[in-house]
GUGUPA-496085 format. One record per residue (C-alpha): residue in three letters; x, y, z. Coordinates in steps of 0.02 Angstrom, whole numbers, padded with zeros to 5 digits, always signed. Each point is the difference from the previous one (the first is absolute). Example, Ala and Ser with C-alpha at 12.3 -4.5 7.8 and 13.67 -1.06 7.14 Angstrom:
residues 2
ALA+00615-00225+00390
SER+00069+00172-00033
end
This chain:
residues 113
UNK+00000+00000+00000
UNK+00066+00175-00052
UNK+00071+00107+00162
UNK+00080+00154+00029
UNK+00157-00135+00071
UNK-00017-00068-00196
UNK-00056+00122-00122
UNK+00173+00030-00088
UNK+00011-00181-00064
UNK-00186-00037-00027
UNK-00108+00020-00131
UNK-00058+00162-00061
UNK-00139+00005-00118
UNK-00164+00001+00054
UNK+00022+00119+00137
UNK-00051+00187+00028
UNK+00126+00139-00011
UNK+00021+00185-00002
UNK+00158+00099-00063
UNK+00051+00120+00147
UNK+00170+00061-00078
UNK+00074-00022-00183
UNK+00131+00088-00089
UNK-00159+00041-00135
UNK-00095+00111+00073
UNK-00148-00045-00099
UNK+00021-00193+00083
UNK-00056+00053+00176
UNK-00142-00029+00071
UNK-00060-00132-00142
UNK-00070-00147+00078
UNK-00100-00150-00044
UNK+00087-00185-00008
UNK+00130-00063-00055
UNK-00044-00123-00145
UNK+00185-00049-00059
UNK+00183+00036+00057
UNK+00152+00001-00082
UNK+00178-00012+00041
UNK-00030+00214-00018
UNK-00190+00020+00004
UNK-00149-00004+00069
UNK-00150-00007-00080
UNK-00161+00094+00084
UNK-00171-00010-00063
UNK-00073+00166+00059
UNK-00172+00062-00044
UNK+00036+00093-00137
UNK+00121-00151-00082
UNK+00168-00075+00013
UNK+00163+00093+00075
UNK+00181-00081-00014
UNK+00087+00062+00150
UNK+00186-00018+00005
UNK+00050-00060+00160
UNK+00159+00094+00024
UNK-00026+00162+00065
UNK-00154-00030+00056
UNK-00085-00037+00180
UNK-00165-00118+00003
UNK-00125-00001+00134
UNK-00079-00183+00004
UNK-00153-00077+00082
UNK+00046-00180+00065
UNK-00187-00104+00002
UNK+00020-00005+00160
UNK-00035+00207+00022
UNK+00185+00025+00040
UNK+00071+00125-00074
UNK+00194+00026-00068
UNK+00137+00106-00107
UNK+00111-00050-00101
UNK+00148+00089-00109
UNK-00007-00087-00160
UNK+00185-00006-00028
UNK+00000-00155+00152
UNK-00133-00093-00133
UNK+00077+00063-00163
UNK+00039-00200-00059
UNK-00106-00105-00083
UNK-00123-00071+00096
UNK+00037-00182-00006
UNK+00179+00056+00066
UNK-00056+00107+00117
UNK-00093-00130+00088
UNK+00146-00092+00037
UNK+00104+00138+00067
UNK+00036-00035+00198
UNK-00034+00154+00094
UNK+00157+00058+00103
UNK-00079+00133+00112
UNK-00197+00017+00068
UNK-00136+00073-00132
UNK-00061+00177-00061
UNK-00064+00111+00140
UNK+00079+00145-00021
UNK+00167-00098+00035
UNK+00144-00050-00135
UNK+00003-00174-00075
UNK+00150-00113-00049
UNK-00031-00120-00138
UNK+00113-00130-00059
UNK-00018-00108-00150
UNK+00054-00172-00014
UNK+00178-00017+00000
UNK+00039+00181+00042
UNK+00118+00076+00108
UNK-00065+00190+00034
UNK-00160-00025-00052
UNK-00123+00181-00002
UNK-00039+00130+00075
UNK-00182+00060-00035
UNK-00073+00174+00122
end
């Protein structure tokens, strides 16, 4: 089950979302859900269509199912999903905190806000 402990290696999609920061000035405040991800993208159906978000530079506000509520930079998820997933978190979650990342087989891993 999706958690604020687990959000950085679970599954997107399906969840809702709001941009709260974005280096695109016309990207804040869109929200809707997210219907796909890329290794660079997400995609949010809105009600007036489809925005592609790029994760990097950006800061996403997302409803867990369970009414939890949690930020996240989008440079710490800026890998393709299916990788991202497997990534071990180094350091605690996204609450206003830093996070450390490390891939598989890495040695410094990443630094996301």
């Amino acid at each position: 089950m999706i958690s604020v402990q687990n959000i950085l290696s679970h599954e997107l999609i399906g969840l809702d979302v709001l941009v709260v920061a974005a280096s695109n000035p016309t990207h804040i405040g869109v929200n809707g859900t997210i219907i796909d991800e890329t290794k660079n993208m997400l995609a949010i159906r809105t009600v007036r269509g489809f925005k592609q978000i790029p994760k990097r530079h950006s800061i996403f506000r997302i409803h867990l199912p369970e009414g939890r509520i949690v930020e996240i930079d989008g440079s710490v998820i800026s890998l393709a999903p299916e990788k991202r997933i497997n990534l071990q978190i180094k350091r605690g979650y996204h609450n206003g905190t830093k996070h450390r990342i490390e891939r598989p087989g890495s040695k410094t891993g990443m630094q996301g806000r």
